[in-house]
C-alpha positions as CSV (number, residue, x, y, z in Angstrom):
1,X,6.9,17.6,-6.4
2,X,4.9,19.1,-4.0
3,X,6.0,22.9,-2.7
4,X,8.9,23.0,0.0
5,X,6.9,25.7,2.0
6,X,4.8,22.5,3.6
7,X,5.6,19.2,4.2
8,X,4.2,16.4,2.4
9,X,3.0,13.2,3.5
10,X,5.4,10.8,2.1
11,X,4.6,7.1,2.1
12,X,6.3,4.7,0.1
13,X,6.1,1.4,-1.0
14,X,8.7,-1.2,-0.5
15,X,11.2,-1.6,-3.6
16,X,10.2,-4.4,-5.3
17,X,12.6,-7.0,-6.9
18,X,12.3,-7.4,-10.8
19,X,13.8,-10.7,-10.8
20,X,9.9,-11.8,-11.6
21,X,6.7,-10.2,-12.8
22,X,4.5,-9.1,-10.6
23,X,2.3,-11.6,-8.4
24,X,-0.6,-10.3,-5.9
25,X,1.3,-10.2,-2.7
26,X,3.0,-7.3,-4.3
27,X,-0.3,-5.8,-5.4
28,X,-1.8,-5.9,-2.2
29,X,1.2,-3.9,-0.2
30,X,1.1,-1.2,-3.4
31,X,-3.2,-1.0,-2.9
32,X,-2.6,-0.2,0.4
33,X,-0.2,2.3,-0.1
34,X,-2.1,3.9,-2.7
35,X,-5.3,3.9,-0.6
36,X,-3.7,5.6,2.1
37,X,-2.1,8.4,-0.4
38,X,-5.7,8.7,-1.6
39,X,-7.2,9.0,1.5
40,X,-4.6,11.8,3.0
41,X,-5.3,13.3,-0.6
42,X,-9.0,13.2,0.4
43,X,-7.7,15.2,3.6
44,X,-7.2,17.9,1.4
45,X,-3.0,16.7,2.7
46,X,0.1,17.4,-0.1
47,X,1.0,14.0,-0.5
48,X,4.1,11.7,-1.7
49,X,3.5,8.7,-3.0
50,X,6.5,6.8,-4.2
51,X,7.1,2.6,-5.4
52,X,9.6,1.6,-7.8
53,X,12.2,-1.5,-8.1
54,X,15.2,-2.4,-7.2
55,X,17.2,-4.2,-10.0
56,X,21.1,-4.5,-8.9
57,X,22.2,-7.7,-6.8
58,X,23.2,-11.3,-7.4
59,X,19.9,-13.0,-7.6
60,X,18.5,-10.8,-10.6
61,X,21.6,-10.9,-11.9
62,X,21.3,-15.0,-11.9
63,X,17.8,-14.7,-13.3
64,X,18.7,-12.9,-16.3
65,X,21.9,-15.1,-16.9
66,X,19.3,-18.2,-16.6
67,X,16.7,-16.6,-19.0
68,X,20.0,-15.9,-21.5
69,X,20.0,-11.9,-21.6
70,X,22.1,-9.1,-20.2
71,X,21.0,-8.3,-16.7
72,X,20.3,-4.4,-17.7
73,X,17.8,-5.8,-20.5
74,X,16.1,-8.2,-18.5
75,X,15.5,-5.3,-15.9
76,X,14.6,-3.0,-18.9
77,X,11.9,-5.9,-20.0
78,X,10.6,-6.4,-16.9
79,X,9.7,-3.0,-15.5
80,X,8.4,-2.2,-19.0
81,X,6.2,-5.0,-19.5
82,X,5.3,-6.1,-15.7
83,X,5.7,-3.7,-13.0
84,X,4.6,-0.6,-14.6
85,X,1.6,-1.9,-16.3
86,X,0.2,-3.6,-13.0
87,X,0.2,-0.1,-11.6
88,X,-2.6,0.9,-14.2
89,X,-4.0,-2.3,-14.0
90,X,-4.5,-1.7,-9.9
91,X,-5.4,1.8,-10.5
92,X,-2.4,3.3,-8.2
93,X,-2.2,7.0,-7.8
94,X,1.8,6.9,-7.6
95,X,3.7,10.3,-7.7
96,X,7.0,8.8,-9.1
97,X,8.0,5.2,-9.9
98,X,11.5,5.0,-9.8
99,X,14.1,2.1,-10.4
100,X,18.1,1.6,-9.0
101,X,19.5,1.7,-12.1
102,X,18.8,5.0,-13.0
103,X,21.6,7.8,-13.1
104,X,19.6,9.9,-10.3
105,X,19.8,7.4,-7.6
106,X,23.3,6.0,-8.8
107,X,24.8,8.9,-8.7
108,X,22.9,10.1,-5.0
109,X,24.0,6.5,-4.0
110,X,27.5,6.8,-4.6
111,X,27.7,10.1,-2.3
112,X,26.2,8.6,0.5
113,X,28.6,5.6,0.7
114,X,31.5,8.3,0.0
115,X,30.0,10.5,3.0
116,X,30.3,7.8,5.0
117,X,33.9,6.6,4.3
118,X,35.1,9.7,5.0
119,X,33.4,9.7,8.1
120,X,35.0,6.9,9.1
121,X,31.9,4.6,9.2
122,X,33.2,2.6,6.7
123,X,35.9,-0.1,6.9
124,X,37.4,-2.8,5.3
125,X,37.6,-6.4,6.3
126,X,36.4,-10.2,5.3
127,X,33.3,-12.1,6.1
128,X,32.7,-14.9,5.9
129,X,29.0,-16.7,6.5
130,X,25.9,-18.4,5.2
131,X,24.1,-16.0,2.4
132,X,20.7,-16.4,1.2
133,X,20.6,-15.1,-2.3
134,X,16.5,-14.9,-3.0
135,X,17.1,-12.6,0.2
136,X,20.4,-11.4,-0.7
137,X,21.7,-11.0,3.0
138,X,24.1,-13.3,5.4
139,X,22.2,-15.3,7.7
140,X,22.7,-15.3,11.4
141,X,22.9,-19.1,12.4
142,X,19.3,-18.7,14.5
143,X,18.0,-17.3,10.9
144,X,18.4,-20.8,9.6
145,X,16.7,-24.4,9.6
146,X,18.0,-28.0,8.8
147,X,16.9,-29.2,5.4
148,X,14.6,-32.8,4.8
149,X,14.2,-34.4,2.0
150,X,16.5,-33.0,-1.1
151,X,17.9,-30.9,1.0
152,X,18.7,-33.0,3.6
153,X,21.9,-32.6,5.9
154,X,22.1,-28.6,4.3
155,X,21.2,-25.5,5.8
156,X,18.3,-23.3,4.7
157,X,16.9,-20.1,4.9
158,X,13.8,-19.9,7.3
159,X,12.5,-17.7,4.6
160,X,12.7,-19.0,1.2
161,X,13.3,-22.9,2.2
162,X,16.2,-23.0,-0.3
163,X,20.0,-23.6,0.7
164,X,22.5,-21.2,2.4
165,X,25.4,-20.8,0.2
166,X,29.2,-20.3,2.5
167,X,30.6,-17.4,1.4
168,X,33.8,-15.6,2.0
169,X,35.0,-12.3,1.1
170,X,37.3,-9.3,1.3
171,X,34.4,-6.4,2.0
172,X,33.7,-2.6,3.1
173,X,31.9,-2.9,6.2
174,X,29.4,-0.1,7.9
175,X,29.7,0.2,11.8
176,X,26.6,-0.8,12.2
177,X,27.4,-2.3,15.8
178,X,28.5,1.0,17.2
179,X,24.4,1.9,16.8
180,X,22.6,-0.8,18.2
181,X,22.1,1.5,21.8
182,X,21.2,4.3,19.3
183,X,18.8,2.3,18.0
184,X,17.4,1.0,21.0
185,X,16.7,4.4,22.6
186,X,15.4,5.2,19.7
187,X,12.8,2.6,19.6
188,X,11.8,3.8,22.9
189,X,11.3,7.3,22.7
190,X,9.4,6.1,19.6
191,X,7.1,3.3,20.1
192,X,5.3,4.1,16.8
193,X,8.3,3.5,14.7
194,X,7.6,0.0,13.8
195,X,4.4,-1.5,13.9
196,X,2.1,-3.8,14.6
197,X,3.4,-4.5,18.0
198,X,4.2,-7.6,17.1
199,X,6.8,-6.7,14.3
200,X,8.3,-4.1,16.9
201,X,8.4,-6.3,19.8
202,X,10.8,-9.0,17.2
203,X,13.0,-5.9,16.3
204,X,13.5,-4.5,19.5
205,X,14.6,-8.9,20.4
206,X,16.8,-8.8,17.8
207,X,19.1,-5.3,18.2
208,X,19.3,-6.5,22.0
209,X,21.1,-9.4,21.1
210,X,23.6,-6.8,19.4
211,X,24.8,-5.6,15.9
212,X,27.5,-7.1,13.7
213,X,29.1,-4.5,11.3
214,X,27.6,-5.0,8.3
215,X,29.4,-6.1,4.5
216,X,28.4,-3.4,2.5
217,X,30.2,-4.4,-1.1
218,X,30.7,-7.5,-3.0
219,X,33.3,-8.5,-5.3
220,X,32.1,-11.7,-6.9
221,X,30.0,-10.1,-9.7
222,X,29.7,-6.7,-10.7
223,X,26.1,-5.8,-10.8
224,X,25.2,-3.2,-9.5
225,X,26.7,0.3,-8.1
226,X,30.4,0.6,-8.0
227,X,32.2,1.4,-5.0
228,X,33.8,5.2,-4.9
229,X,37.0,4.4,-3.7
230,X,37.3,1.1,-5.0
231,X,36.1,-0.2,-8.4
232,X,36.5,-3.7,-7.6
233,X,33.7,-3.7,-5.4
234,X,29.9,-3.1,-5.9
235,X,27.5,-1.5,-3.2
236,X,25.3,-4.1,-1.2
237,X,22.2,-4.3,-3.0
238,X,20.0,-3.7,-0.1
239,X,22.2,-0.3,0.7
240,X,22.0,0.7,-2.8
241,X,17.9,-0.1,-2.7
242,X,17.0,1.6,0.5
243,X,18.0,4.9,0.1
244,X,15.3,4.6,-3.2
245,X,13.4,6.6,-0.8
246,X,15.7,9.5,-0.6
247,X,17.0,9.5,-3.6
248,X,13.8,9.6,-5.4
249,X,12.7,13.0,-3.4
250,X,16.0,15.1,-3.8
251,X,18.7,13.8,-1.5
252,X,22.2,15.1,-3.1
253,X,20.4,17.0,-6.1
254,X,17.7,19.6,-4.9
255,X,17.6,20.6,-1.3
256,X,14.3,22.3,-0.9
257,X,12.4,19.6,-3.1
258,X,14.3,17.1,-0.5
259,X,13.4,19.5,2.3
260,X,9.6,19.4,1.5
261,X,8.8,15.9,1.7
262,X,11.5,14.0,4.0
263,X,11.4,11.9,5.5
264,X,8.9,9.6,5.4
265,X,5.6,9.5,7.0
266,X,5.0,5.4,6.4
267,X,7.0,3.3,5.0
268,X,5.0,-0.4,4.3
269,X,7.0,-3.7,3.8
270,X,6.5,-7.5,4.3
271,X,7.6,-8.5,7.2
272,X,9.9,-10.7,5.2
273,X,12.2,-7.3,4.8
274,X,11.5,-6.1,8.3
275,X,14.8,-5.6,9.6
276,X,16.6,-4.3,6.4
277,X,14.0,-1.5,7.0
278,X,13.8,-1.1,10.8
279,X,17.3,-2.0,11.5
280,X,19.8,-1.4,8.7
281,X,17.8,2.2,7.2
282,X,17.6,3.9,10.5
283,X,21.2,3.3,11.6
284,X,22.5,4.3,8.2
285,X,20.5,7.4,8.4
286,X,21.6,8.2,11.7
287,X,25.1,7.6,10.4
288,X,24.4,10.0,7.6
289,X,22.8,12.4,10.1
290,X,19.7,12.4,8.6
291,X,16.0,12.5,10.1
292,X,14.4,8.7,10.4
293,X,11.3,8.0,9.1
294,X,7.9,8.3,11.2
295,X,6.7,5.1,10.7
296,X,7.4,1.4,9.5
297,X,4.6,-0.7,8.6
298,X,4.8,-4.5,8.3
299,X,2.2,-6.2,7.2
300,X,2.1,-10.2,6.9
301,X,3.0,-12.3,3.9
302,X,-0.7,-13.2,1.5
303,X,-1.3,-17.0,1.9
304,X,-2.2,-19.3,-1.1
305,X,-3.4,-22.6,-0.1
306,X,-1.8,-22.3,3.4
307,X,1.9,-20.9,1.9
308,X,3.4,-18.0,0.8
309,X,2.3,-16.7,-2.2
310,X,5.7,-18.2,-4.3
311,X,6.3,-18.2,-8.5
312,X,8.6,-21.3,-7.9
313,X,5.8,-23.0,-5.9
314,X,2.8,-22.1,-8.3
315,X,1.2,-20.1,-5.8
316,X,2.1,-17.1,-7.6
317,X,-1.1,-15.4,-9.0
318,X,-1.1,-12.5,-11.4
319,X,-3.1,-9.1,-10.3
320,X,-5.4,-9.8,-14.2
321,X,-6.1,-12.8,-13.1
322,X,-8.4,-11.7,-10.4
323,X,-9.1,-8.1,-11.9
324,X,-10.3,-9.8,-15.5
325,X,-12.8,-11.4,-13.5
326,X,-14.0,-9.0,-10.7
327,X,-12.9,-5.4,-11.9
328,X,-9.7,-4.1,-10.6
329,X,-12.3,-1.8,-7.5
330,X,-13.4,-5.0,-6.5
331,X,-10.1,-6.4,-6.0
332,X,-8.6,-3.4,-4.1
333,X,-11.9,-3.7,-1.8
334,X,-11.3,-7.4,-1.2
335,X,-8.0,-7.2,-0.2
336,X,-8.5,-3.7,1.6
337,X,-11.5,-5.3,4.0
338,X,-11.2,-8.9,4.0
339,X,-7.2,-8.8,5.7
340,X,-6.7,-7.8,8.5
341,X,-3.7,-5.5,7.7
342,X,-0.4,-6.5,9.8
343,X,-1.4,-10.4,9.9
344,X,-0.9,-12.6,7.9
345,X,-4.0,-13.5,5.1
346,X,-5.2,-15.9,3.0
347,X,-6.6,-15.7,-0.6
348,X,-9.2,-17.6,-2.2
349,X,-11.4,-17.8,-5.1
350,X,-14.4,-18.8,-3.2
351,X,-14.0,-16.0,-0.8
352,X,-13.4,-13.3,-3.3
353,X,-16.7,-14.6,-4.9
354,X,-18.3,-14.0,-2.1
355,X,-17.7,-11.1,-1.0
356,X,-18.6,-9.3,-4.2
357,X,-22.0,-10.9,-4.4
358,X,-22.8,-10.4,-0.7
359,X,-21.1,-6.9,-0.1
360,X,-20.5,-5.1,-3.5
361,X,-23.2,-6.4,-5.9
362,X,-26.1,-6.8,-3.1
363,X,-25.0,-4.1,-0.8
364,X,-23.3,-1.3,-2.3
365,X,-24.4,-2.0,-5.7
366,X,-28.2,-2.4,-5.1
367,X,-28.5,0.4,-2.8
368,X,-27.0,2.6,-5.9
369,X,-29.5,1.0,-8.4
370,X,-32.7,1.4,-6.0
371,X,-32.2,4.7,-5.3
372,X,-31.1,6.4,-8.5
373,X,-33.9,3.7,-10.4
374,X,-36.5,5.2,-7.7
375,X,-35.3,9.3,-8.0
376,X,-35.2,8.4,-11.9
377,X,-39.2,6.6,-11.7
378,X,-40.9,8.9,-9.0
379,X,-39.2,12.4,-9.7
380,X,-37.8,12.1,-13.6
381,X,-34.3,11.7,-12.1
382,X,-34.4,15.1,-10.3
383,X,-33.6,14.9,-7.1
384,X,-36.6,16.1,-5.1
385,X,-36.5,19.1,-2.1
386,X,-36.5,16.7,1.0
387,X,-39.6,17.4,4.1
388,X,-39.7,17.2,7.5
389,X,-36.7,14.7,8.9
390,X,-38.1,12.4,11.2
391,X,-36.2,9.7,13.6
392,X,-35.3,7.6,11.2
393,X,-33.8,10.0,9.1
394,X,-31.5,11.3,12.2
395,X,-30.6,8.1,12.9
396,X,-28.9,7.2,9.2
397,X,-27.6,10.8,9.2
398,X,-25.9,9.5,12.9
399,X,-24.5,6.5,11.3
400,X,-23.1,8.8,8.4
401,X,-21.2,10.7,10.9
402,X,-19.7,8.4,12.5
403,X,-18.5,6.2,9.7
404,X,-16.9,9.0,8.7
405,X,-15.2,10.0,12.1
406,X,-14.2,5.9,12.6
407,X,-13.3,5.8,9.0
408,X,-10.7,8.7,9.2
409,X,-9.6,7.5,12.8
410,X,-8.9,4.1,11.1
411,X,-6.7,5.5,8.5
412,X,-4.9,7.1,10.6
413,X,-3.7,3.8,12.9
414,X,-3.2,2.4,9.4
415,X,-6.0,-0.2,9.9
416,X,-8.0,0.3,6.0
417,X,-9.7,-3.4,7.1
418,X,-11.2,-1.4,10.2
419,X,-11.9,1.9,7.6
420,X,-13.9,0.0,5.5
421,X,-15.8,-1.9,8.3
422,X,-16.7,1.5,9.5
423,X,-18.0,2.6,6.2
424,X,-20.0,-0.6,5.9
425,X,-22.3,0.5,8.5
426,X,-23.5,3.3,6.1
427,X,-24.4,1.2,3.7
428,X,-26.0,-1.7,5.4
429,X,-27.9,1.2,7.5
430,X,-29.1,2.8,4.3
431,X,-30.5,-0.5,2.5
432,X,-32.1,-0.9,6.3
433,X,-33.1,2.4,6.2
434,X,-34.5,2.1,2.5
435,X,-36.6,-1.5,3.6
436,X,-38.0,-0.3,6.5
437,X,-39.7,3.1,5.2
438,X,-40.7,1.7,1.5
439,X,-40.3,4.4,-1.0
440,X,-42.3,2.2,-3.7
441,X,-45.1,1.9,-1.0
442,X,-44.9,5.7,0.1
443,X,-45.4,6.2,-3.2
444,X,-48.6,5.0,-4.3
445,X,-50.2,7.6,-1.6
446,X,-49.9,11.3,-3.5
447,X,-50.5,12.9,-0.1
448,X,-47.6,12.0,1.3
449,X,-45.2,13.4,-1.8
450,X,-43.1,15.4,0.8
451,X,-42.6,12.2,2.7
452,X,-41.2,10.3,-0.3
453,X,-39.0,13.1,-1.3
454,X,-37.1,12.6,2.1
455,X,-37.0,9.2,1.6
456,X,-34.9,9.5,-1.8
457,X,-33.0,12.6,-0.7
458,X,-31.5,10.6,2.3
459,X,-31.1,7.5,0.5
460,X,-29.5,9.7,-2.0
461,X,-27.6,11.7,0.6
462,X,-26.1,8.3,2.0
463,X,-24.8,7.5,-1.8
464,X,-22.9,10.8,-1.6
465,X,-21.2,10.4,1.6
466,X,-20.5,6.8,0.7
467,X,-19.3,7.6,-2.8
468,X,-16.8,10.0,-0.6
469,X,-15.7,7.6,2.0
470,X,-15.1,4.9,-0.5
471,X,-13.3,6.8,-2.9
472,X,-9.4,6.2,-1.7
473,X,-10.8,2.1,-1.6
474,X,-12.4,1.9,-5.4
475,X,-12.4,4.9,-7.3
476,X,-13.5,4.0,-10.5
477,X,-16.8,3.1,-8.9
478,X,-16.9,6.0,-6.6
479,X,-16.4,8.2,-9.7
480,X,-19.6,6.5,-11.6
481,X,-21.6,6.8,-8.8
482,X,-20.3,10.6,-7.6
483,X,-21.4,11.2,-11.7
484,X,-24.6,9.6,-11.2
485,X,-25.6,11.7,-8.4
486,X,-25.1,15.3,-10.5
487,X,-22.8,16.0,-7.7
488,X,-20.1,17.3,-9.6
489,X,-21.8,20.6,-10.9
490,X,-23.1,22.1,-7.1
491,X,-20.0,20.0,-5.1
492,X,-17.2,20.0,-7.4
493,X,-15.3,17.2,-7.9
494,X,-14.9,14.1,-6.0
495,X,-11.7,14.2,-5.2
496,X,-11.8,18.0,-4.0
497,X,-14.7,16.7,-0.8
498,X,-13.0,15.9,2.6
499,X,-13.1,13.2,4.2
500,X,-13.6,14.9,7.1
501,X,-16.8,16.3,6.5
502,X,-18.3,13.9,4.6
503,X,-21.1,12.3,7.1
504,X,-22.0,15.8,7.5
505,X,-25.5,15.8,6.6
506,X,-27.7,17.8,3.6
507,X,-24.8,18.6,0.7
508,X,-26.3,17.1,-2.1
509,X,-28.5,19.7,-3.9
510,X,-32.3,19.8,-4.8
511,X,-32.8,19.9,-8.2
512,X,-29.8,17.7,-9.0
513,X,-30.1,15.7,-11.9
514,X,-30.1,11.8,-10.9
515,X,-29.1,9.3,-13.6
516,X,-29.2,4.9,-12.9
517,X,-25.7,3.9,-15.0
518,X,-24.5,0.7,-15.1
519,X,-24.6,-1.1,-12.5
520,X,-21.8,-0.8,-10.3
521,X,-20.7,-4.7,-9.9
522,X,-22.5,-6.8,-12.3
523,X,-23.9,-9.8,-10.3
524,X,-22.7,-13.5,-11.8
525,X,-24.9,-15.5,-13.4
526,X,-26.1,-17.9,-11.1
């Protein structure tokens, strides 16, 4: 962990269900998380990057029952064979992974619950309500719709389009009502809490209509953490899962370590699990007198065909699926640019297709081929001492400097669609920039050498700041081009540049040696 002396910047993925593998809608919230961790990283920032999975509750429970194993094996099988091999096949940069059965968060979890029974924030009672068990919460009778079809003449959640079931139960309850003015103000004095806009604007609708206490144990089934006080009862799931993100940096067990990176500086979720994290967290933290995260992030659900990417509906795809094909850079940059981030977004085949001819193999790719090719033709792959800059040079070193500044500004809104777009403009300027003064042209005249050697240092020059820029996005590819430049032995590593001073022109060193590698992304056979 990092040291307690400064505070790290924590951001955190949502904990993810194992009652199924892996689809891409869960990919795509743990590439952007990871590309933000790289990119604070890249700010030369201590940073905190933590996913893992939640595996206690009834509906993974009912999944391992129906696949005819113990529930702590099926959880066992899952994160072994699914979850934690998608994070190497996505290339994520995660500082911890950890998972709700595990005797450091059980342990922290049944301390919090104590803390706050003998606060008094805890009481006992019986509820009884409509329960959606794919979401494992009680649904509020405006959360629900009337069934067609199969289903007609039942109830369903809004959410999953299966049936409600009535349940009724002897619980603990939290007094969750007594914060909903807390909560309010607290949304007020902190308009960044939730975002987009749009996801705070359905909170802030929701807490006005005020807070029931919330059931915070079950009794029907018995997986998952035991109650303290009471070993009839097991924690609600989603109380045991959310405080993942504390007891995964120290809360209970090491004070400083806890003290260094809490709390969190983003936490991203589907908007699916909004409220659990802008409603329930933050009033259980207040509860516990502990400080609230900076920021929740909602970002909308990954459309397949028009519909939520679903297992049961065949609109689950697999992260290999599309990584087999493209390379796992190409599929972070796809889902990274071509969503908006906080709407919703749609996947498809064709569109993946072609964006990695039009912007990866033709634009980036090219550009690194023609100039490396060129250095390696006209100057045997040394990179030449540049002459006099003119205009045109300034200009592409302008449009380096502000990619850079928009980039960073964009990452910091948590907009990596916008990042990206920025950076774009340094590459589409430098393939302009490489048609317009024609090296291979330039080159045929051995008077005007010097000219030609600015021509491939700036094209050059562009490659380094882009291979910098693009390297929290796809770093496999930023790596092979950051090694093609000989940038390592005068610059150090790529991951030691900053961000911030990347479009800051003249780094790269005369006398580098320039090698053309593979090509970056392979065009497809037409």
């Amino acid at each position: 962990m990092p040291e307690p002396s400064a505070k790290a910047f924590y951001v955190t993925t949502p904990i993810y269900y194992v009652n199924d593998a892996p689809h891409i809608g869960h990919a795509y919230t743990t590439v952007v998380t990871d590309f933000v961790a790289r990119w604070h990283r890249q700010r030369q920032e201590s940073v905190w990057f933590l996913t893992g999975t939640d595996e206690h509750g009834e509906k993974v429970l009912r999944t391992a029952e129906a696949n005819g194993v113990d529930a702590r094996v099926w959880a066992d099988r899952l994160v072994e064979t699914a979850w934690k091999p998608v994070l190497e096949t996505i290339d994520a940069s995660n500082d911890d992974f950890i998972r709700t059965t595990e005797p450091r968060h059980v342990e922290r979890v049944k301390e919090f619950i104590q803390g706050l029974h003998d606060a008094g924030e805890i009481f006992e009672g019986t509820y009884e309500g409509a329960y959606c068990v794919a979401c494992e919460e009680y649904k509020q009778p405006g959360d629900l719709i009337d069934g067609t079809g199969e289903y007609a003449g039942q109830k369903l959640c809004a959410i999953h389009g299966r049936p409600v079931e009535m349940l009724a139960e002897k619980n603990y309850f939290f007094r969750m009502s007594a914060y909903t003015e807390r909560l309010l103000a607290f949304y007020e004095e902190n308009p960044g809490f939730i975002e987009p806009e749009s996801a705070r604007n359905e909170v802030v609708s929701f807490v006005k209509q005020g807070l029931q206490d919330l059931s915070i144990s079950r009794s029907t089934f018995d997986w998952g953490v035991g109650v303290p006080w009471d070993s009839s009862h097991v924690i609600y799931v989603w109380v045991d899962a959310l405080l993942n993100y504390a007891t995964a940096v120290g809360y209970g067990a090491d004070d400083d370590a806890f003290r260094g990176i809490w709390p969190p500086d983003v936490q991203f979720v589907g908007k699916d699990i909004l409220r659990f994290h802008a409603v329930i967290w933050p009033a259980m933290l207040m509860a516990a007198g502990l400080p609230l995260p900076k920021q929740v992030f909602a970002h909308g659900w990954l459309l397949v065909g028009g519909e939520k990417m679903s297992k049961s509906k065949l609109t689950g795809i697999a992260p290999s699926d599309i990584i087999d094909t493209f390379g796992s850079d190409a599929f972070r940059y796809y889902f990274l640019r071509a969503i908006a981030f906080g709407n919703d977004g749609s996947f498809s085949w064709e569109d993946i297709a072609a964006r990695y001819q039009a912007e990866l193999a033709n634009g980036l790719g090219n550009l690194a081929s023609r100039v490396t090719a060129m250095v390696g033709k006209y100057f045997d792959g040394v990179l030449p001492e540049p002459g006099p800059d003119t205009d045109a040079e300034r200009r592409l070193s302008e449009v380096a400097e502000r990619a850079a500044a928009e980039a960073d500004a964009a990452v910091g809104r948590v907009a990596p669609h916008e990042a990206l777009a920025a950076v774009w403009t340094l590459v589409e300027a430098a393939n302009g920039y490489i048609t317009e003064q024609q090296p291979w042209a330039v080159a045929k005249d051995e008077s005007r050498r010097d000219r030609l050697a600015s021509i491939l240092y700036s094209s050059a020059e562009a490659l380094r700041a882009l291979a910098v820029l693009l390297n929290a996005a796809m770093p496999k590819s930023s790596a092979a081009l950051w090694a093609s430049l000989g940038a390592e032995k005068d610059l150090g590593a790529l991951d030691e540049q900053p961000v911030a001073d990347a479009g800051r022109w003249g780094q790269l060193v005369p006398g580098a040696t320039v090698t053309k590698g593979a090509a970056l992304f392979p065009r497809f056979p037409e």
